[in-house]
PATOR-828857 format. One record per residue (C-alpha): residue number from 1; x, y, z. Coordinates in Angstrom, 2 decimals, always signed. Example, Ala and Ser with C-alpha at 12.3 -4.5 7.8 and 13.67 -1.06 7.14 Angstrom:
<sites>
<site pos="1" u="+12.30" v="-4.50" w="+7.80"/>
<site pos="2" u="+13.67" v="-1.06" w="+7.14"/>
</sites>
This chain:
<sites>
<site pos="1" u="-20.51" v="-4.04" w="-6.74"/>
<site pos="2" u="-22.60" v="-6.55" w="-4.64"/>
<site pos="3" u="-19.18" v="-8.23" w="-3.52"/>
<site pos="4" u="-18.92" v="-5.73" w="-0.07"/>
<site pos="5" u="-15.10" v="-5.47" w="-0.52"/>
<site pos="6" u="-15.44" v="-3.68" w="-4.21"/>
<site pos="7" u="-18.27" v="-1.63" w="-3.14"/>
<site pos="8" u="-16.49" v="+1.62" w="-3.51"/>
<site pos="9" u="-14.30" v="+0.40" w="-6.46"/>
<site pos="10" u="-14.61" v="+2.53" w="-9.82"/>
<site pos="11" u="-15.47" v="-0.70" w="-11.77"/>
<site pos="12" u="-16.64" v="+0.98" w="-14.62"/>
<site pos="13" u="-13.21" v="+2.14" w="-14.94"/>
<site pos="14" u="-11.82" v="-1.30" w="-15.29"/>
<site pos="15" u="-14.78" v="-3.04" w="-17.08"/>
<site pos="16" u="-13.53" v="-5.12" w="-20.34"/>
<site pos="17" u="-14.66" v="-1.74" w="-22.58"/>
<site pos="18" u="-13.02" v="+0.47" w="-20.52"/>
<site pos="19" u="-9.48" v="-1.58" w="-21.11"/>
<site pos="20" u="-9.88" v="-1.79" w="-24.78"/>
<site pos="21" u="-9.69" v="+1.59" w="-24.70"/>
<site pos="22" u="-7.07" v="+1.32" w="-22.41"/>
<site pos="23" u="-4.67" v="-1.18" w="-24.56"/>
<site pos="24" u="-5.50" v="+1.23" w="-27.62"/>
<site pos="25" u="-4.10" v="+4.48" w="-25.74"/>
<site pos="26" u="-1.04" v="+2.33" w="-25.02"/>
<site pos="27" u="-0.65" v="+0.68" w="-28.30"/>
<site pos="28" u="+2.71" v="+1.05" w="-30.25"/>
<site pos="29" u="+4.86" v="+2.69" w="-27.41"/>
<site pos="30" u="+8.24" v="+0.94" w="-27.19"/>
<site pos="31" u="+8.81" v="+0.03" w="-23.40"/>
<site pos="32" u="+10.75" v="+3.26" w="-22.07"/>
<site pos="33" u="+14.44" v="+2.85" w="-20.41"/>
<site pos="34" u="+14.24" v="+2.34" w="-16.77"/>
<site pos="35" u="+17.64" v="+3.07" w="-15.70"/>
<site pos="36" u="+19.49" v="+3.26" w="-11.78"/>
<site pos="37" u="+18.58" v="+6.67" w="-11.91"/>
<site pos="38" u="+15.32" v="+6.67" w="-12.56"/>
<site pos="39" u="+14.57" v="+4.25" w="-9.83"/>
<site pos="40" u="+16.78" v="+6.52" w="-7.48"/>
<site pos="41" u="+14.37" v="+9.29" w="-8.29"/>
<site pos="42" u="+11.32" v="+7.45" w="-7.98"/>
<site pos="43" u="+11.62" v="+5.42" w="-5.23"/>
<site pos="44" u="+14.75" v="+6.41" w="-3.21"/>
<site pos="45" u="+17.59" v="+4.79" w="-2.21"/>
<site pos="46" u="+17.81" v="+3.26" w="+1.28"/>
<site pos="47" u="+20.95" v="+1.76" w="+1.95"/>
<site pos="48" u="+20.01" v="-2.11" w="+1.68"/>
<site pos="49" u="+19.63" v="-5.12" w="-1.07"/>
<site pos="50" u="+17.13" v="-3.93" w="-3.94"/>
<site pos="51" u="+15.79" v="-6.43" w="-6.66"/>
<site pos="52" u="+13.92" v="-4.44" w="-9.14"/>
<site pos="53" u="+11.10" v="-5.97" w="-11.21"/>
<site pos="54" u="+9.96" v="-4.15" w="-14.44"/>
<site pos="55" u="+6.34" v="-5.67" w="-15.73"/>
<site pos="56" u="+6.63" v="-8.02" w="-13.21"/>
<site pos="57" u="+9.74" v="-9.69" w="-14.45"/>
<site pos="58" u="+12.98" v="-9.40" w="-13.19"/>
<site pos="59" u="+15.99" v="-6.83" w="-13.80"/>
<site pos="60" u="+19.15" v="-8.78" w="-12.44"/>
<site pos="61" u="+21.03" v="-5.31" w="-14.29"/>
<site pos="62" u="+19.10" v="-3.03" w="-11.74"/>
<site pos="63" u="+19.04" v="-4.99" w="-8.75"/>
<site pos="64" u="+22.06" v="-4.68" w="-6.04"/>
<site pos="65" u="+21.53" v="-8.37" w="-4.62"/>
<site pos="66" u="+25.16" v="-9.28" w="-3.89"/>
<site pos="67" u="+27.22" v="-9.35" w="-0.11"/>
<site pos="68" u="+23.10" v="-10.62" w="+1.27"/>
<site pos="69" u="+23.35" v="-10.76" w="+5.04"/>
<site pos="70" u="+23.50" v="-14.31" w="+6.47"/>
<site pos="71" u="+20.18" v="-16.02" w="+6.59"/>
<site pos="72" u="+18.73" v="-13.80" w="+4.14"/>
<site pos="73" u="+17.57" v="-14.30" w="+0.45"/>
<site pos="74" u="+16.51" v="-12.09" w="-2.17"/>
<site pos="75" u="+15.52" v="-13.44" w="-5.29"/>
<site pos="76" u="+12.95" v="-13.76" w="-7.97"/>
<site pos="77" u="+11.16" v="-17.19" w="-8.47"/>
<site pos="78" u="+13.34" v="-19.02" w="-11.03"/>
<site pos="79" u="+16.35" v="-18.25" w="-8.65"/>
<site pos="80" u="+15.04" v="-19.94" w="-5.53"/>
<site pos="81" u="+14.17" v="-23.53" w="-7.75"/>
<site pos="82" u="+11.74" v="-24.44" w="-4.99"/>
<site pos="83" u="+8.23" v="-24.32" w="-5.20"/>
<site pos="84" u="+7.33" v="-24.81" w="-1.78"/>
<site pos="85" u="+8.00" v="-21.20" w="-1.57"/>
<site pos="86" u="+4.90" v="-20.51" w="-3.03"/>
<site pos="87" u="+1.93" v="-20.09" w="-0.96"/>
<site pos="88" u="-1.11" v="-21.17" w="-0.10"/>
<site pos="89" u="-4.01" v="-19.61" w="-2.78"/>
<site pos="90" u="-5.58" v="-16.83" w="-0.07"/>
<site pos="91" u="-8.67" v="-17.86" w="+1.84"/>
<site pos="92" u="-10.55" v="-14.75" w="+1.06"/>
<site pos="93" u="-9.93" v="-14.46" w="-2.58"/>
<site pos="94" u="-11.64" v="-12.85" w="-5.99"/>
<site pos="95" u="-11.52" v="-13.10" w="-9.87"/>
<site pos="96" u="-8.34" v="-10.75" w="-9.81"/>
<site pos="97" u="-6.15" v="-12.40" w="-7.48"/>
<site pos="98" u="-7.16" v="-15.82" w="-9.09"/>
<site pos="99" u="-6.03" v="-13.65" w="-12.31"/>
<site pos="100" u="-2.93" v="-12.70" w="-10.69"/>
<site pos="101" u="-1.80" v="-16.30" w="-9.78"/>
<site pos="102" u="-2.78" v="-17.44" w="-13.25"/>
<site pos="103" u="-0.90" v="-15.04" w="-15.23"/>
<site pos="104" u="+2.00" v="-14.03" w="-13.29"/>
<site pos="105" u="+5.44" v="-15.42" w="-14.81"/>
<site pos="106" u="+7.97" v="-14.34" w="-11.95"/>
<site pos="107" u="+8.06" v="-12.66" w="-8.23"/>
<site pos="108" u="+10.05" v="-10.89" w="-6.16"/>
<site pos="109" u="+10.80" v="-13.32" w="-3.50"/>
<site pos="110" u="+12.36" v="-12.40" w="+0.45"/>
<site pos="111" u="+12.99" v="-15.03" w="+2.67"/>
<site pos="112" u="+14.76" v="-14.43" w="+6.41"/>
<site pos="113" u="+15.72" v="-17.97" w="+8.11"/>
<site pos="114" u="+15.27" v="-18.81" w="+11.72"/>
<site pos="115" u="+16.22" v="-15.84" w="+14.17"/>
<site pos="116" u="+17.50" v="-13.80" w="+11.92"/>
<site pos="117" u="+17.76" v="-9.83" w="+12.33"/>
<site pos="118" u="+18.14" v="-7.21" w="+8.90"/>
<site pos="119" u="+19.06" v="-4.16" w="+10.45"/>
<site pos="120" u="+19.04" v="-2.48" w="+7.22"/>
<site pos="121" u="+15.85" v="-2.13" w="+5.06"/>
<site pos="122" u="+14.99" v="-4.69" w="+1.99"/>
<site pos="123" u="+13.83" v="-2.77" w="-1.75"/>
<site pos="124" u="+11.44" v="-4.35" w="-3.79"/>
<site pos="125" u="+11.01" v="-2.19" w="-6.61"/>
<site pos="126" u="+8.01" v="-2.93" w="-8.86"/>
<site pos="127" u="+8.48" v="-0.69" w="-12.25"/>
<site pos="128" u="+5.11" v="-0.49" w="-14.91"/>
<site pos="129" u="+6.60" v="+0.60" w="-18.36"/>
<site pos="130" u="+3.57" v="+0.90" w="-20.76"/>
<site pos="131" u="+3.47" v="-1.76" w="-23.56"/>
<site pos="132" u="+0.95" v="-2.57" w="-26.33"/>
<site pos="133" u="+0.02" v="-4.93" w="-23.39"/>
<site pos="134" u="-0.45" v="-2.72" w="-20.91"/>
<site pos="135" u="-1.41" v="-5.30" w="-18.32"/>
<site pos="136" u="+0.80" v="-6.44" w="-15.37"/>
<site pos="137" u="+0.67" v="-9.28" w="-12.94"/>
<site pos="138" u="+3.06" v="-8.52" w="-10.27"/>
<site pos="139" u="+4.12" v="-10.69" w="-6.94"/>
<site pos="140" u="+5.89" v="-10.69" w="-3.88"/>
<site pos="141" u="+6.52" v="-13.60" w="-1.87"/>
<site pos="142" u="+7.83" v="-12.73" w="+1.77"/>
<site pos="143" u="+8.60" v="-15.41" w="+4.43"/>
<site pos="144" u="+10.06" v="-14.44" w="+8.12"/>
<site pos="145" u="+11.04" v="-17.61" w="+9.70"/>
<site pos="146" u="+10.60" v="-17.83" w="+13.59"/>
<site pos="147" u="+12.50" v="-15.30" w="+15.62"/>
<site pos="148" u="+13.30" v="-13.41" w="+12.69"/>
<site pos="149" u="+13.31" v="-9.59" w="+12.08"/>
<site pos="150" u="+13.00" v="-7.21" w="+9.16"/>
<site pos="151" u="+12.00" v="-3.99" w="+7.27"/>
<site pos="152" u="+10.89" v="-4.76" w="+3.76"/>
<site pos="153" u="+10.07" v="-1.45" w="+1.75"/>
<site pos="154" u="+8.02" v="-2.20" w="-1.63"/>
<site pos="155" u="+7.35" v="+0.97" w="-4.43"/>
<site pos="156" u="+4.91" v="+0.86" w="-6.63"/>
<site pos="157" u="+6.04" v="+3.30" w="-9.58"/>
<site pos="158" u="+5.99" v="+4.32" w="-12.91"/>
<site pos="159" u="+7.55" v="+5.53" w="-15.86"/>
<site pos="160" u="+4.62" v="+7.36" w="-17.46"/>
<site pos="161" u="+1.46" v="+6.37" w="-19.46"/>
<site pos="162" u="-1.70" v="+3.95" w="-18.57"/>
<site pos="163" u="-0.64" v="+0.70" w="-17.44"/>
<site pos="164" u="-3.00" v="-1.86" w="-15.00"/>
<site pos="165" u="-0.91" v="-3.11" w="-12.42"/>
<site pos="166" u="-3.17" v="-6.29" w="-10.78"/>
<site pos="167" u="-0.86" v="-7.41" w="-7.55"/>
<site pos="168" u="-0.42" v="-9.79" w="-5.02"/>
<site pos="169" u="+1.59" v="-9.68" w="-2.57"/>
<site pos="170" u="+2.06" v="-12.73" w="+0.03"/>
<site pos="171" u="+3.31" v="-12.56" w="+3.55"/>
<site pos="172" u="+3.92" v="-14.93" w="+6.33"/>
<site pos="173" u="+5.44" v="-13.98" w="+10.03"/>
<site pos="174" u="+5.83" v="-17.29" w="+11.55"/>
<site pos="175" u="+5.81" v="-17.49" w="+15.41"/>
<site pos="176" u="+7.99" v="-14.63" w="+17.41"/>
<site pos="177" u="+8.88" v="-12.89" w="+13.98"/>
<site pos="178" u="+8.29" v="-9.29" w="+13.02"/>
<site pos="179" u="+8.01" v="-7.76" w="+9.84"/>
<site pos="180" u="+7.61" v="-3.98" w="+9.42"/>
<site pos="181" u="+6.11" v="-3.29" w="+5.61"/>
<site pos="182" u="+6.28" v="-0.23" w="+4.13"/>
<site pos="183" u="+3.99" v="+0.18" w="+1.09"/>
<site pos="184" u="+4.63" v="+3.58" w="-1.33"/>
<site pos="185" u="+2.36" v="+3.34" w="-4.08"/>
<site pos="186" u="+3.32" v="+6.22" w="-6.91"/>
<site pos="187" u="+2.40" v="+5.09" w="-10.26"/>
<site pos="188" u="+1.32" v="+7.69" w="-13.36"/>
<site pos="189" u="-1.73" v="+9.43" w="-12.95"/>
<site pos="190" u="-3.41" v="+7.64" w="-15.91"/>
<site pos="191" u="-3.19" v="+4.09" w="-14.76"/>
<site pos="192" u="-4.90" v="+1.56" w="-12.83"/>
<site pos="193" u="-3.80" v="-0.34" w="-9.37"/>
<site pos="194" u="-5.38" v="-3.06" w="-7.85"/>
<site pos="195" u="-3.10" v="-4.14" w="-5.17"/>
<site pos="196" u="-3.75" v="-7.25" w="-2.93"/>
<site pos="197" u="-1.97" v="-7.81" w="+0.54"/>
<site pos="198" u="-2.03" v="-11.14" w="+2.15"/>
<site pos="199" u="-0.58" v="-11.56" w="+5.67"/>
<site pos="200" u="-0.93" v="-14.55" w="+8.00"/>
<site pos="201" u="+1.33" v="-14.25" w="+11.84"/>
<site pos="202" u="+1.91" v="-16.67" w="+13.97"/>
<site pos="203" u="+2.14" v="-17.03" w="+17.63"/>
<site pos="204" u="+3.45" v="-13.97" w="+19.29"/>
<site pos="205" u="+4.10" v="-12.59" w="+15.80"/>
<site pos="206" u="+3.88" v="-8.94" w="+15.01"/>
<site pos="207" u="+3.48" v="-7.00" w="+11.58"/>
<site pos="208" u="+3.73" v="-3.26" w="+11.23"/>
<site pos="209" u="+2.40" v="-1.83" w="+8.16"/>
<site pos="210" u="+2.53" v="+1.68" w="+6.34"/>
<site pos="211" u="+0.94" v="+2.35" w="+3.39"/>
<site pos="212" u="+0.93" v="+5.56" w="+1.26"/>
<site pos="213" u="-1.38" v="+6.36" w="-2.37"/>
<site pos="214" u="-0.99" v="+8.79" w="-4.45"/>
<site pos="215" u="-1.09" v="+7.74" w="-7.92"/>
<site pos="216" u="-3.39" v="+5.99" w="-10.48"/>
<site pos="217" u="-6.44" v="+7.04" w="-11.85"/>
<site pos="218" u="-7.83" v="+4.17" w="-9.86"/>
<site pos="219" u="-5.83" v="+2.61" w="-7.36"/>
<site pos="220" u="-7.77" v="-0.03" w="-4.69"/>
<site pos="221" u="-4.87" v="-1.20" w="-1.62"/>
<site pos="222" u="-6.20" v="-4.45" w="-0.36"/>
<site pos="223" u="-4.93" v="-5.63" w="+2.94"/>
<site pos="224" u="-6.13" v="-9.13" w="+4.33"/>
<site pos="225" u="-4.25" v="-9.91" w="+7.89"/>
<site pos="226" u="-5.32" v="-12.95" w="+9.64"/>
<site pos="227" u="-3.78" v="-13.30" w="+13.37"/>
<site pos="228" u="-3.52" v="-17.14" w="+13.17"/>
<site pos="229" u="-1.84" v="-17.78" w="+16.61"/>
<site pos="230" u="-1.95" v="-16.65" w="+20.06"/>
<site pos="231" u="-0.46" v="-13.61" w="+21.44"/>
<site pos="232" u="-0.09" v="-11.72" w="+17.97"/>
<site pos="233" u="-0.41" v="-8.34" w="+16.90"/>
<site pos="234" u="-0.77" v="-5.99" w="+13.98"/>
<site pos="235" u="-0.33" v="-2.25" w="+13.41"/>
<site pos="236" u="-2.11" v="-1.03" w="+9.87"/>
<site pos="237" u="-0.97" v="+3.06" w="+8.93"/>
<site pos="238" u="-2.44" v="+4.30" w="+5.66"/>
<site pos="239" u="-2.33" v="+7.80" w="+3.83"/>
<site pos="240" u="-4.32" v="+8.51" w="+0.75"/>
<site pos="241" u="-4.63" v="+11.59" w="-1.54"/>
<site pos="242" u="-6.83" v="+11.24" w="-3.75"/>
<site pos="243" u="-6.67" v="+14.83" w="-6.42"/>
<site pos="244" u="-8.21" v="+15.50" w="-9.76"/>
<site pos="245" u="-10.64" v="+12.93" w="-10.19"/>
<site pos="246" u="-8.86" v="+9.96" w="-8.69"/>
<site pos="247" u="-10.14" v="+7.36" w="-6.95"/>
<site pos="248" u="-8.59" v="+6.18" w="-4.48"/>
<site pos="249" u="-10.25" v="+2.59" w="-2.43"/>
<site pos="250" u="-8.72" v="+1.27" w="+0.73"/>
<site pos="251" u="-10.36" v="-2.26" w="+2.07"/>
<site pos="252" u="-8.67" v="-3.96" w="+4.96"/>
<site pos="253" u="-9.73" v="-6.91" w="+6.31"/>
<site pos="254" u="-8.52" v="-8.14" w="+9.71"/>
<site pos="255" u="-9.06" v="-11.37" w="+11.02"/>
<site pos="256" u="-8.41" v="-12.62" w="+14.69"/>
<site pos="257" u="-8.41" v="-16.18" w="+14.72"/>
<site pos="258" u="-5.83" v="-16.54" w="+17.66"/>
<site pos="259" u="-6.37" v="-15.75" w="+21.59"/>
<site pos="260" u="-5.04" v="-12.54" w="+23.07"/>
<site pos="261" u="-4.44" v="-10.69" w="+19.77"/>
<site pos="262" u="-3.98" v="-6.81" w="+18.97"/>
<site pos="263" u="-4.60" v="-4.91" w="+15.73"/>
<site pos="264" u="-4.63" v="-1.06" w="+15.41"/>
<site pos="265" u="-5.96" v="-0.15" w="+12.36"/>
<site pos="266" u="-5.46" v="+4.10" w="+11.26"/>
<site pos="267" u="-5.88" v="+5.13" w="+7.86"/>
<site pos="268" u="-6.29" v="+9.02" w="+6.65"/>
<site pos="269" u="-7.28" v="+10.20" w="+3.45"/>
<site pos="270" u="-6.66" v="+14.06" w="+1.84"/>
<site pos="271" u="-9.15" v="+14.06" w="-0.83"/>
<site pos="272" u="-9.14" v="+16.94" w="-3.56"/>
<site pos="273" u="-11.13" v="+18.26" w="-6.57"/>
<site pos="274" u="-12.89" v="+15.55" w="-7.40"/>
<site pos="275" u="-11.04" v="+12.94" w="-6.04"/>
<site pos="276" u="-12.96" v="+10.15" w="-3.89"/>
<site pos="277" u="-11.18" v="+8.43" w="-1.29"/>
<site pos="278" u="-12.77" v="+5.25" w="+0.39"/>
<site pos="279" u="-12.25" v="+3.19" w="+3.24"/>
<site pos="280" u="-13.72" v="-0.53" w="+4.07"/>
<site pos="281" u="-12.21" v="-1.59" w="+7.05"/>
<site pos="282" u="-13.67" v="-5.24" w="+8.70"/>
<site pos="283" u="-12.70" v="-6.48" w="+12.06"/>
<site pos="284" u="-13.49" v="-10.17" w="+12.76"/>
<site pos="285" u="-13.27" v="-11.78" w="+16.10"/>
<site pos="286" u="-13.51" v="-15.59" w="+15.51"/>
<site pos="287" u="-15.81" v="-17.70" w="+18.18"/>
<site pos="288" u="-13.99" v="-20.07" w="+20.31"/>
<site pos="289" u="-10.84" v="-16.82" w="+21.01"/>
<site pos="290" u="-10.60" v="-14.77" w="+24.04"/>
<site pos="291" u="-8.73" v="-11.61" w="+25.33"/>
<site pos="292" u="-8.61" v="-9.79" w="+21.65"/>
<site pos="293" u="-8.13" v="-6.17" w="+21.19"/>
<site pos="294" u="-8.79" v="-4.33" w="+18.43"/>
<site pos="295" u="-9.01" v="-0.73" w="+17.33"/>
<site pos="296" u="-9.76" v="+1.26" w="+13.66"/>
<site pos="297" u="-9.65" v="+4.44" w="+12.87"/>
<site pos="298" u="-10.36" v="+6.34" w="+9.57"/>
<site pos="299" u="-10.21" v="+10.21" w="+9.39"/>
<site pos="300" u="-10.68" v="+12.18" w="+5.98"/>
<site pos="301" u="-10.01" v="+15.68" w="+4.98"/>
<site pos="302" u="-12.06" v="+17.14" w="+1.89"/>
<site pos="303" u="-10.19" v="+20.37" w="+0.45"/>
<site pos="304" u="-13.34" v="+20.89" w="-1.98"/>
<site pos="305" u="-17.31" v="+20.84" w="-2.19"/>
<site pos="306" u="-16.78" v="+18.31" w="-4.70"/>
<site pos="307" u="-14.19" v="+16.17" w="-3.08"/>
<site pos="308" u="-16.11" v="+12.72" w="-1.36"/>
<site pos="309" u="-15.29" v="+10.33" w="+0.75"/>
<site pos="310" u="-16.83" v="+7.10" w="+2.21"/>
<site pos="311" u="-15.69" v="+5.64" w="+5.21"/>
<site pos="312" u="-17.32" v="+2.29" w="+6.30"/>
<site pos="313" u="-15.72" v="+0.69" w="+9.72"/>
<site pos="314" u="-16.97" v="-2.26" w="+11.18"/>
<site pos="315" u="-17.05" v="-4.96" w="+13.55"/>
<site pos="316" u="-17.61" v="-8.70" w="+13.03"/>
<site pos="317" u="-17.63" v="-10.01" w="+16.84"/>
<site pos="318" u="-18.30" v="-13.41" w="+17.57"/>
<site pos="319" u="-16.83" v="-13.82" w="+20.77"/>
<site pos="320" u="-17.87" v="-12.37" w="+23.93"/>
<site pos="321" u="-14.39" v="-11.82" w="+25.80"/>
<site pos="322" u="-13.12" v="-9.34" w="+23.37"/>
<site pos="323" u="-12.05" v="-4.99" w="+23.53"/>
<site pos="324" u="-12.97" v="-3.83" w="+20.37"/>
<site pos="325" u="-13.51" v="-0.15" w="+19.10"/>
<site pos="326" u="-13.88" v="+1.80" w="+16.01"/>
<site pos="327" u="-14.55" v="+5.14" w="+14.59"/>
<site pos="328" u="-14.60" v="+7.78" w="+11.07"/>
<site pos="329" u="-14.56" v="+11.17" w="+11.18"/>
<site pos="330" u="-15.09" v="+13.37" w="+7.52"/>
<site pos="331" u="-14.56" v="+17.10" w="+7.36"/>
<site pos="332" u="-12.58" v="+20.05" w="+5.87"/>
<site pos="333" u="-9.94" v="+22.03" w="+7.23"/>
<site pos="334" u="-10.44" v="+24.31" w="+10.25"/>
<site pos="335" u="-11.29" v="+27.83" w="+9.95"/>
<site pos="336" u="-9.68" v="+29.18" w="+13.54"/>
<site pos="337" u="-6.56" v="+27.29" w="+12.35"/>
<site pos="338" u="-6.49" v="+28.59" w="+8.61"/>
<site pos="339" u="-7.45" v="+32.21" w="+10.52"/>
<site pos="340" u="-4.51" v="+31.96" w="+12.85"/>
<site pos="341" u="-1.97" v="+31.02" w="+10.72"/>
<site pos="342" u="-3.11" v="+34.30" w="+8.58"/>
<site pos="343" u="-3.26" v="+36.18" w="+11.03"/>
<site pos="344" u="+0.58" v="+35.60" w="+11.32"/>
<site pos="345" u="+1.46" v="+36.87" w="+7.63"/>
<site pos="346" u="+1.34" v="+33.24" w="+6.26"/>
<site pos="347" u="-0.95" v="+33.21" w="+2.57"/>
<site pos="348" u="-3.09" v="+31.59" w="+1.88"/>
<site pos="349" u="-1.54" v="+28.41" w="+0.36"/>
<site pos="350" u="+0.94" v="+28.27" w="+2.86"/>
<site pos="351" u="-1.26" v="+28.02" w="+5.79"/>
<site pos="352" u="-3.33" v="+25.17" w="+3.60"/>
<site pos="353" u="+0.13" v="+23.54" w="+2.79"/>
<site pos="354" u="+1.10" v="+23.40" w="+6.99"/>
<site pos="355" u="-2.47" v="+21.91" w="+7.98"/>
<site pos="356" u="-2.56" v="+19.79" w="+5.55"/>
<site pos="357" u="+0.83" v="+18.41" w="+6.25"/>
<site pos="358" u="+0.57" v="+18.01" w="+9.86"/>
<site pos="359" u="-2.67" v="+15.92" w="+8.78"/>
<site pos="360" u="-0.41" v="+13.53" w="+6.99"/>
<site pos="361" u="+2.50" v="+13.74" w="+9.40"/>
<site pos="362" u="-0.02" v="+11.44" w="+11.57"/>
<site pos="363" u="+1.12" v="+8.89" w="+9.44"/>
<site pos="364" u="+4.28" v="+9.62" w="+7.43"/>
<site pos="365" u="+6.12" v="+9.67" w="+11.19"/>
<site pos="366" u="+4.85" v="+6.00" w="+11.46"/>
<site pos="367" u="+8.05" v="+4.90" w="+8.48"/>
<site pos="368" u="+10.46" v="+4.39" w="+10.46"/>
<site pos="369" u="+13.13" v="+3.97" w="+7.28"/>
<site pos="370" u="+14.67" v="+8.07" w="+7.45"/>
<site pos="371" u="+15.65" v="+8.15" w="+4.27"/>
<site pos="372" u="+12.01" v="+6.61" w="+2.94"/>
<site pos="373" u="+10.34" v="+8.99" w="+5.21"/>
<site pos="374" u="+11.69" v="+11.75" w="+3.89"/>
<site pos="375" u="+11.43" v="+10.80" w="+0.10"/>
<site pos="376" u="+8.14" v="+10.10" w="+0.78"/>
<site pos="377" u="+7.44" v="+13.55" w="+2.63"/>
<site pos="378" u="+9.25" v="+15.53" w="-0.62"/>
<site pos="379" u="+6.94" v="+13.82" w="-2.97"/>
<site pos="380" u="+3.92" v="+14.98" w="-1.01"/>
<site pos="381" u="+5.78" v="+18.61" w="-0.73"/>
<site pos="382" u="+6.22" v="+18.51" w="-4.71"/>
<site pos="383" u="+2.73" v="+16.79" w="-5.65"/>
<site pos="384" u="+0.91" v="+19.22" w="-4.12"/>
<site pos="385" u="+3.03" v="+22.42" w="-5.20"/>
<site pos="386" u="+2.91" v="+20.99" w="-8.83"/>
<site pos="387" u="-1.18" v="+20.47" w="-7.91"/>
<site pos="388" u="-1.00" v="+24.27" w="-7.01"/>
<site pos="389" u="+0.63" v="+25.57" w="-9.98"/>
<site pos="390" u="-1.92" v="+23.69" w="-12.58"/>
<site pos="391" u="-4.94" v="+24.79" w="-10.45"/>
<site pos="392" u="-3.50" v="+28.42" w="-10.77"/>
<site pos="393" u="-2.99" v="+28.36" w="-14.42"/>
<site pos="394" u="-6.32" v="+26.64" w="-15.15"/>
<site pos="395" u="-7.71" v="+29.66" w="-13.02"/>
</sites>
């Protein structure tokens, strides 16, 4: 907890006592079936190439990686036979993603050559199964090559039970690429993310990024995006929902280290019962760069007395020439608009149910995959009905 970035972390969730207990709840269950169907149900379909990886290894059986587009190549690790693929330990790193490169023993791997454009979206399915090792060391390696374009879509989910899913996933945009990233995080209640996100862009390189949260007892979404050459930008959407008494951390980490950058930077949290939702969001501006922009934006919504939330923006400026802004906002829902809706016939849980959706809307419009949008959108619909339902019967 002295390390700023794991401030807000429930560590004592994840201490070495806390996952004895963990292995011991998991201990003796066979790992479950995780069919084509399952997946479809899960995570959606979406029209392009999908390599699934269950525990972090590879399911050729429920992957659809054949009839690739031209310059494009889905694989994991032991397929692509070359190790320059591999990259570069992060700069900014910590005991789990040293843990992560240490232990893991495949990756999901996307490569785009040089000016290359995937019109449709690329899957990367990560599945945890619980095990009587219920620990998981996950990666992703994605490389755009110059001039390249592409939509890469990765779900986080699960089958059921406590699993701790520590992963790392590396990204680089090389100069003139763009890379839109869609991160849907739905694992089983009961277990424990700790995802890491490591982007570096080149010169006039953009990277569009939309993350959603909704399961794990404790899940933390790390995002570290370094603009590395001139001229490149960065757009960072996140949605978290927090119920129960799930913590939910978000710490993103944005580094200009090129001239004339841009980075927008809006994350919203729904927290509920005693869910905590967090937010560590770092701007730096490197000396020696001029003509950066940047902006960040947190906004959380607490649906109960006992819901928290911590919000922590800031700025790390050390140029002079730079446009830089950044703002949180904490609060519940709003009286006149719960009061109106009523005063149209809507109950109760249906007015909640519209203001809390056009909350999220803010950022669910931002995936701009229709068929991901909208199977992200249903799960909200049915998470929070099911939410409704227990809360009623607990009543």
């Amino acid at each position: 907890t002295r390390d700023e970035s794991w401030r807000y972390t429930a560590l004592k969730r994840i201490t070495p006592a806390g996952l004895d207990e963990f292995g011991a709840a998991a201990n003796g269950q066979a790992e479950a079936t995780v069919t084509t169907e399952l997946i479809d149900t899960l995570a959606g379909s979406h029209g392009g190439p999908r390599i699934v990886m269950v525990n972090g290894h590879h399911r050729a059986d429920l992957s659809t990686l054949e009839d690739l587009p031209d310059g494009v190549t889905v694989s994991d690790l032991s397929g692509i036979g070359d190790p320059t693929v591999l990259p570069a330990a992060p700069e900014r790193t910590d005991g789990f993603l040293a843990l992560n490169r240490a232990a893991s023993v495949d990756g999901a791997v996307v490569l785009v050559a040089e000016k290359t454009e995937v019109t449709a979206p690329i899957h990367v399915v990560h599945v945890s199964v619980p095990t009587a090792t219920p620990v998981s060391h996950p990666a992703t390696v994605i490389r755009l090559a110059a001039g390249s374009k592409a939509t890469v879509i990765e779900s986080w989910i699960g089958t059921g039970g406590p699993v701790l899913v520590n992963a790392l996933t590396s990204i680089d945009v090389a100069d003139g690429a763009t890379l839109t990233l869609h991160r849907i995080q739905s694992e089983d209640d009961r277990s424990i993310h700790l995802g890491a996100t490591d982007c570096h862009l080149g010169n006039a390189a953009s990277f569009n990024s939309v993350s959603v949260s909704t399961g794990g007892d404790v899940a933390r979404t790390a995002l570290d995006v370094v603009l590395g050459g001139d001229h490149a930008e960065a757009t960072l959407d996140g949605l978290y929902l927090p119920f129960d008494k799930q913590h939910h951390d978000n710490v993103i980490t944005v580094e200009h280290a090129g001239s004339h950058g841009k980075s927008h930077q809006r994350f919203r949290g729904i927290m509920d019962d005693q869910g905590r939702g967090s937010f560590t969001g770092v701007v730096i501006v490197d000396a020696g760069t001029v003509g950066n922009d940047a902006e960040q934006v947190n906004h959380s919504l607490l649906l109960t007395s006992q819901a928290e939330s911590d919000s922590r923006p800031w700025l790390n400026i050390l140029a002079d020439d730079v446009q830089c802004n950044h703002g949180a906002t904490i609060g519940r829902l709003d009286d006149d608009a719960l009061f109106y809706l009523r005063s149209r016939g809507l109950s109760v849980d249906v007015a909640r149910g519209m203001l809390i959706d056009a909350f999220a809307a803010a950022i669910t419009e931002a995936i701009d995959v229709e068929s991901l949008r909208e199977h992200v959108v249903a799960q909200l619909e049915d998470r929070r009905t099911k939410h409704e339902v227990r809360q009623e019967e607990q009543s």
